[in-house]
SENUFI-696191 format. One record per residue (C-alpha): residue number from 1; x, y, z. Coordinates in Angstrom, 3 decimals. Each point is the difference from the previous one (the first is absolute). Layout:
// residues N
     i          x          y          z
   NUM          X          Y          Z
...
This chain:
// residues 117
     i          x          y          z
     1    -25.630     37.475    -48.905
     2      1.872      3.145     -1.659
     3      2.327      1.073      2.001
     4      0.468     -3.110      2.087
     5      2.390     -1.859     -1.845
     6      3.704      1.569     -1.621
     7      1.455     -1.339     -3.099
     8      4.017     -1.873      1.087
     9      0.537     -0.824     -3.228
    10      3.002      2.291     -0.226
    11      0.801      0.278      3.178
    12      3.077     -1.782      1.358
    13     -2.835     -1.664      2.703
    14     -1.124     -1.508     -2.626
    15      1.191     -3.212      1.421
    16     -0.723     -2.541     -3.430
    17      1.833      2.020     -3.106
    18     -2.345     -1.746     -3.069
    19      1.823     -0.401     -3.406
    20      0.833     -2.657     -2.858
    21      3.416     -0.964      2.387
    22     -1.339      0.411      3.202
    23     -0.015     -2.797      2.386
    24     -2.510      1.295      2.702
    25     -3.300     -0.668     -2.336
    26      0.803     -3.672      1.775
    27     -0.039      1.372      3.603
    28     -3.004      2.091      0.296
    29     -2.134     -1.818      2.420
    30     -3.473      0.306      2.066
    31      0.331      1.502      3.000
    32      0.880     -2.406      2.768
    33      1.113     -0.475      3.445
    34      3.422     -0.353     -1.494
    35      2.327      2.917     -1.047
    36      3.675     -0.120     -2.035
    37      2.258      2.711      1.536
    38      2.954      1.297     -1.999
    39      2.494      2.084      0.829
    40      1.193     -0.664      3.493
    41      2.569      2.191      1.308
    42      3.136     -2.303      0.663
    43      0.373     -1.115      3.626
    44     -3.952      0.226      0.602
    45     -0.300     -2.138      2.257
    46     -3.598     -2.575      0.322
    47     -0.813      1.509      2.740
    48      0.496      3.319     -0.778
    49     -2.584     -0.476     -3.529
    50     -2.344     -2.065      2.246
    51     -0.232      3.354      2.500
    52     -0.562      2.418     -2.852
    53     -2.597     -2.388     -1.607
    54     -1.859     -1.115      3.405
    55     -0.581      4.792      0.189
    56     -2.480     -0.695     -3.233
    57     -1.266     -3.434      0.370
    58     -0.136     -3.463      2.177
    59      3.059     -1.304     -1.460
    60     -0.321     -4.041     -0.157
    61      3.566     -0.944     -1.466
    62      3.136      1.470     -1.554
    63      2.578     -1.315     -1.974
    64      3.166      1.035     -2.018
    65     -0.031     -1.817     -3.142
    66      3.255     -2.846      0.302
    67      1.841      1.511     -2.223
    68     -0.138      3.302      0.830
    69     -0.669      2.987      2.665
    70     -1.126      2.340     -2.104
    71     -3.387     -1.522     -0.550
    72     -2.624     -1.891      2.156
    73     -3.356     -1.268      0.384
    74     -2.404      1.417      2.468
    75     -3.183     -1.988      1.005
    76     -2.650      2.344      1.861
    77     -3.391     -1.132      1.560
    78     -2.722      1.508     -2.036
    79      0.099      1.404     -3.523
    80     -0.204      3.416      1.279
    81      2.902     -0.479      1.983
    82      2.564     -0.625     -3.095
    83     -2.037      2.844     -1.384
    84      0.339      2.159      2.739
    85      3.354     -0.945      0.232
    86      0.845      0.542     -4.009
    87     -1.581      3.816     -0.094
    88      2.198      1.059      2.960
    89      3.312     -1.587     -1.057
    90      0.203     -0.438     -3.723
    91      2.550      2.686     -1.410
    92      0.320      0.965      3.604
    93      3.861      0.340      1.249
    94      0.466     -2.198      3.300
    95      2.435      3.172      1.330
    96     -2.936      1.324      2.038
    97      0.331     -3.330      2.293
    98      3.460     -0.139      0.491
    99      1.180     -1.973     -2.545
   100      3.719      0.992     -1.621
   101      0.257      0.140     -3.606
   102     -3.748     -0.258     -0.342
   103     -0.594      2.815     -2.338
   104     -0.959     -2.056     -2.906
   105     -3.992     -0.487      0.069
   106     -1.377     -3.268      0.924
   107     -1.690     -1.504     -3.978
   108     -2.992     -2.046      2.175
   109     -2.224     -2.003     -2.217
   110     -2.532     -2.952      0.904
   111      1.400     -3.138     -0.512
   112     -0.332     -2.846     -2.086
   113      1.765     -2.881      2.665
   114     -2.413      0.089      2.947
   115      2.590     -0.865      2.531
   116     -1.461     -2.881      2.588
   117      3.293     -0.480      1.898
């Protein structure tokens, strides 16, 4: 397997930052049909994300979070959907597809709250 795999320990994808005070040891999840997306440029609208996503994947559901527009959850058909759609957009900037102020990268992770609704 040499050469098929690269070490993101230090690499800002590295999307869960282990330590004594981190917080994301309690997020890391099995992959799912289910991804967390972080990051959102502000004004993006649902149906903008849900065109970008549907490019890599059968996209099922999105939703902002209630409080917030920054993040969402993003429910895909198949496994290899989210995964599909998490190696094309994580740490990706959404200014490629139009969107304005979208030069921070997307942090995509699988997620813990398989959405149903």
């Amino acid at each position: 397997y040499e050469g098929l795999t690269q070490d993101y320990s230090s690499s800002p994808l590295h999307r869960f930052k282990l330590g004594a005070s981190s917080r994301n040891a309690n997020n890391i999840t099995f992959p799912n049909q289910s991804l967390h997306i972080n990051n959102i440029p502000d004004g993006a609208t649902q149906e903008q994300l849900v065109a970008v996503f549907a490019m890599f994947g059968q996209l099922e559901l999105f939703k902002f979070f209630s409080n917030t527009n920054k993040m969402g959850v993003a429910r895909f058909a198949t496994i290899n959907d989210a995964v599909s759609v998490l190696v094309a957009l994580h740490g990706e900037s959404l200014d490629a597809y139009g969107f304005v102020g979208g030069q921070r990268g997307l942090t995509i992770s699988f997620s813990k709250s398989q959405s149903q609704s």
